[in-house]
C-alpha positions as CSV (number, residue, x, y, z in Angstrom):
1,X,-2.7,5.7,9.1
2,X,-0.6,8.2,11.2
3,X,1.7,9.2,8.7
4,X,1.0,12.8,7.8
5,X,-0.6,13.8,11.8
6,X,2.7,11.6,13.3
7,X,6.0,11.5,10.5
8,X,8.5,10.9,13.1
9,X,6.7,8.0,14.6
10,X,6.0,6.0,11.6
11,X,8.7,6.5,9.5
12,X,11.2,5.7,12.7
13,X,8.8,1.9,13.5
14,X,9.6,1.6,9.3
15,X,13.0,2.1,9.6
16,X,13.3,-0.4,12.3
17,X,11.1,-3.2,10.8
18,X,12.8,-2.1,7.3
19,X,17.0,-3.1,8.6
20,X,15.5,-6.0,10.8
21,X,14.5,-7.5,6.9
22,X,17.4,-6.4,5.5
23,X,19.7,-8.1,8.1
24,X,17.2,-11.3,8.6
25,X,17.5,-11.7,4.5
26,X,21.5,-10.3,4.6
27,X,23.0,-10.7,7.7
28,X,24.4,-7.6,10.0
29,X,25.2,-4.5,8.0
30,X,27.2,-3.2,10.6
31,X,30.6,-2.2,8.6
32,X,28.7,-2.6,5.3
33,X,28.1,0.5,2.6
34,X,23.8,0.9,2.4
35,X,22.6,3.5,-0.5
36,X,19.1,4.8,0.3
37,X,17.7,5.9,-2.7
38,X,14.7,8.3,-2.0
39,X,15.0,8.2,1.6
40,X,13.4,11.0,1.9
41,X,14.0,12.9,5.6
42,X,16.4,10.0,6.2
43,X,15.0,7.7,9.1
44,X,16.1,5.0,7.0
45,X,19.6,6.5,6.5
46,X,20.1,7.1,10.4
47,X,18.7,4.1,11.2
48,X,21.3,2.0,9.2
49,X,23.6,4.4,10.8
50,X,22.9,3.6,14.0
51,X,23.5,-0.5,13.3
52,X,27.5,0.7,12.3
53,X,26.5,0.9,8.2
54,X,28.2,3.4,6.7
55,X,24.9,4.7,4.7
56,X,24.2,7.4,2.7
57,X,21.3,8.8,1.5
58,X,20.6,9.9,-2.1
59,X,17.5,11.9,-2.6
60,X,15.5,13.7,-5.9
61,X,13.5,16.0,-4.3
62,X,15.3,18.5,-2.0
63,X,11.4,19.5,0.1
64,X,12.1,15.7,1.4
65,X,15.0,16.0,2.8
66,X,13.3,18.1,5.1
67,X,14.8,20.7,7.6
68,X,17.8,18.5,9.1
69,X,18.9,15.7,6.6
70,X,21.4,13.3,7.7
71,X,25.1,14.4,7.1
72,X,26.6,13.6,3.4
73,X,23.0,13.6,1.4
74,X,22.8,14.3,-1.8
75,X,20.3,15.8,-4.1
76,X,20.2,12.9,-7.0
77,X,18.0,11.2,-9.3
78,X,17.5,7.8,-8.6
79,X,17.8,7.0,-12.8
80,X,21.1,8.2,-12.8
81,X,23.2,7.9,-9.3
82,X,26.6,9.4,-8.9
83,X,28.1,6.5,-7.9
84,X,30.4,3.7,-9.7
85,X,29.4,0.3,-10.6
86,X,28.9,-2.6,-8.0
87,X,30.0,0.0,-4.2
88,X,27.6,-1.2,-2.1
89,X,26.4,-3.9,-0.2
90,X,23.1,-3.0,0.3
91,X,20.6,-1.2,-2.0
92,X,17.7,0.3,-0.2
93,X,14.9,1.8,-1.5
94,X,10.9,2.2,0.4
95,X,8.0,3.6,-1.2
96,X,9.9,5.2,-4.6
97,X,8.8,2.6,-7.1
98,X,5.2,3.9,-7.3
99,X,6.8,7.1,-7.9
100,X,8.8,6.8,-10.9
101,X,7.6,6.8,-14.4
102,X,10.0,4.0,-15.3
103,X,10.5,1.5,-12.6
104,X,12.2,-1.2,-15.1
105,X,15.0,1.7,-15.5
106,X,15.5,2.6,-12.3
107,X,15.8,-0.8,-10.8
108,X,18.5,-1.1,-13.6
109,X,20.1,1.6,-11.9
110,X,19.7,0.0,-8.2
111,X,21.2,-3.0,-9.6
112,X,24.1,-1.5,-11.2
113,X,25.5,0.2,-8.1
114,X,25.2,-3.3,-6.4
115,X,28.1,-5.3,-5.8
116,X,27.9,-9.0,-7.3
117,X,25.3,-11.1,-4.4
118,X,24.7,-8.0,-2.7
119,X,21.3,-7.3,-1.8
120,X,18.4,-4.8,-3.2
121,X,15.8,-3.9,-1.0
122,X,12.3,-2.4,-2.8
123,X,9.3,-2.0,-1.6
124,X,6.3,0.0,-3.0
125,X,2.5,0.3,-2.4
126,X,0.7,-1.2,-5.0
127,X,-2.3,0.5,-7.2
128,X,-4.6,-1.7,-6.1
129,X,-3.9,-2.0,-2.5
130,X,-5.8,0.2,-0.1
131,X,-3.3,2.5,0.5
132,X,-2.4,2.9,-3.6
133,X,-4.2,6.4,-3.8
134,X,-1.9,7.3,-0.9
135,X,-3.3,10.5,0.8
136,X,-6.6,10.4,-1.1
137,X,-7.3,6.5,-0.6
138,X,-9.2,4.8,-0.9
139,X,-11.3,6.7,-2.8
140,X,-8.6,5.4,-5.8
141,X,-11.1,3.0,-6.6
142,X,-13.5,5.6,-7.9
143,X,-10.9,7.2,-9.8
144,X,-8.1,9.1,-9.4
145,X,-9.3,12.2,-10.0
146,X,-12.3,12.1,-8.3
147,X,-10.8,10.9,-5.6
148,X,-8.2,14.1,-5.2
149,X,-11.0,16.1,-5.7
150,X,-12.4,14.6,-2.6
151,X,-9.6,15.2,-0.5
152,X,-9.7,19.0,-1.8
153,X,-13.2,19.3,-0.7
154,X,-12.7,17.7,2.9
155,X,-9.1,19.4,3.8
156,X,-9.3,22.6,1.6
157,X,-5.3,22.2,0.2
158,X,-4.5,20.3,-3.2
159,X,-3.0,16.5,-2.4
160,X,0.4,15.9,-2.8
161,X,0.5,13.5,-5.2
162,X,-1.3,13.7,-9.0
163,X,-1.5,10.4,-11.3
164,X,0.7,10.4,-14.1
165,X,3.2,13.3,-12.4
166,X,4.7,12.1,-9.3
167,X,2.6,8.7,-8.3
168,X,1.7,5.8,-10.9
169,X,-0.3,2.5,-11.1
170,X,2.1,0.0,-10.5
171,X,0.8,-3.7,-10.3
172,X,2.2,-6.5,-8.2
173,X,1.7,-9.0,-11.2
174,X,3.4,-7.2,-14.0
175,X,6.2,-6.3,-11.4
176,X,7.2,-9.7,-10.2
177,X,6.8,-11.0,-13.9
178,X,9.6,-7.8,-15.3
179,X,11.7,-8.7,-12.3
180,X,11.8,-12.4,-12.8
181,X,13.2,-11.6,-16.5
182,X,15.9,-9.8,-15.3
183,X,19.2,-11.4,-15.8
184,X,21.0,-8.9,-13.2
185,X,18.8,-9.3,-10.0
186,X,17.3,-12.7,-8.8
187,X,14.3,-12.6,-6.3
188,X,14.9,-13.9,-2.9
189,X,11.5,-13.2,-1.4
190,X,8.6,-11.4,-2.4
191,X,6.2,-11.1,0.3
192,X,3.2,-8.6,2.0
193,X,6.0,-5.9,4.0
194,X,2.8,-4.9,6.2
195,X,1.2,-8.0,6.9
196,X,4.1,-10.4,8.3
197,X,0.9,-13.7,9.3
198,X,0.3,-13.2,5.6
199,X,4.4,-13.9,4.6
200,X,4.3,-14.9,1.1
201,X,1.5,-17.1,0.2
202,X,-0.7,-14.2,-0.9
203,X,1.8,-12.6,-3.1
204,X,1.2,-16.2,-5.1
205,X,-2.6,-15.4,-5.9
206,X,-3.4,-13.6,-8.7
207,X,-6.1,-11.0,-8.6
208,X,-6.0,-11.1,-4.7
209,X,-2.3,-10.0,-3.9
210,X,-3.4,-7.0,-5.7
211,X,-5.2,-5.9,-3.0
212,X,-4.7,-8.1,0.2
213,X,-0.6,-7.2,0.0
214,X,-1.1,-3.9,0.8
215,X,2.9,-2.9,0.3
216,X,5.2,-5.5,-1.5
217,X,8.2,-6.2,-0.5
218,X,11.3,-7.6,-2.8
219,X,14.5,-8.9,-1.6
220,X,16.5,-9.5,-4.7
221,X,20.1,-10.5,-5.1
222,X,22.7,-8.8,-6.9
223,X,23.8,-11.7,-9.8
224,X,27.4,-12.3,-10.6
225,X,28.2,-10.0,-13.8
């Protein structure tokens, strides 16, 4: 709720809670490579940093990276990464996958630049959650448009985010079910990232995971090629 009024504060407590998964799923990354796809202004990158990961950030839009992006980031689509098949131990990504067009192709992408059982780390805010309109929910439920035109009315700028341009339905459901297919990334959990009391029992219940999960989190495993 304090993301636009308080970016530093929320997006450092993610960061945090966001390596405590990855190391409670993978073990310390200290000494291990981390690619953060769409890290954005790089909390993520710094924080992984900061545990001894040597982590870099690649990011699409250069506006995100902000005014003071970590050292080494690079401007880079997250469809087509410079990078060579299977370099690093950890694949990171947090609230992209509702933001590409194809999110089958870009977690083709995630999983090529893993190594064999390395770890990929996605999370995402569903369309249905509360949160799925982003800054014009939840007024989502009434319809997209509608709802931007809301926020237009009540904060006199445009919203940052358009349906169909730069923020798309994704569905919990039809997610797990495309990942589960996959013959390159097994799931090792799949679980609310928001609501840890709810762990992973509601992400099990059609119909309600769609909105009770709020953000879902996957922790899938690199498979042996």
């Amino acid at each position: 709720m304090r993301e636009q009024a308080d970016p530093e504060g929320c997006y450092s407590l993610l960061a945090r809670d966001a390596v405590d998964q990855v190391e409670r799923y993978h073990g310390a990354v200290d000494g291990r490579i981390v690619v953060d796809v769409g890290g954005g202004g790089g909390y993520f990158t710094e924080e992984f940093r900061r545990r001894g990961a040597d982590a870099y950030l690649f990011e699409p839009d250069p506006a995100e990276l902000g005014s003071q992006p970590p050292a080494g980031a690079v401007v880079a689509d997250g469809y087509l990464l410079p990078l060579a098949d299977g370099v690093a131990d950890v694949t990171f990504t947090s609230n992209v996958l509702e933001h590409v067009a194809d999110p089958q192709t870009f977690l083709s992408e995630l999983a090529r630049v893993t190594r064999p059982g390395g770890l990929v780390y996605v999370s995402f805010t569903n369309w249905l959650s509360p949160w799925g309109g982003h800054e014009w929910a939840p007024w989502h439920y009434l319809g997209a448009e509608r709802a931007r035109a809301r926020y237009r009315r009540r904060t006199g700028r445009a919203a940052k985010h358009t349906l169909g341009e730069n923020l798309f339905a994704v569905h919990i459901g039809t997610t797990l079910r495309q990942v589960r297919a996959r013959d390159d990334l097994t799931v090792v959990a799949a679980r609310s990232r928001y609501w840890p009391f709810l762990t992973e029992w509601i992400v099990k219940v059609p119909g309600i995971r769609e909105f009770a999960t709020w953000n879902l989190l996957l922790i899938l495993r690199r498979c042996p090629t």
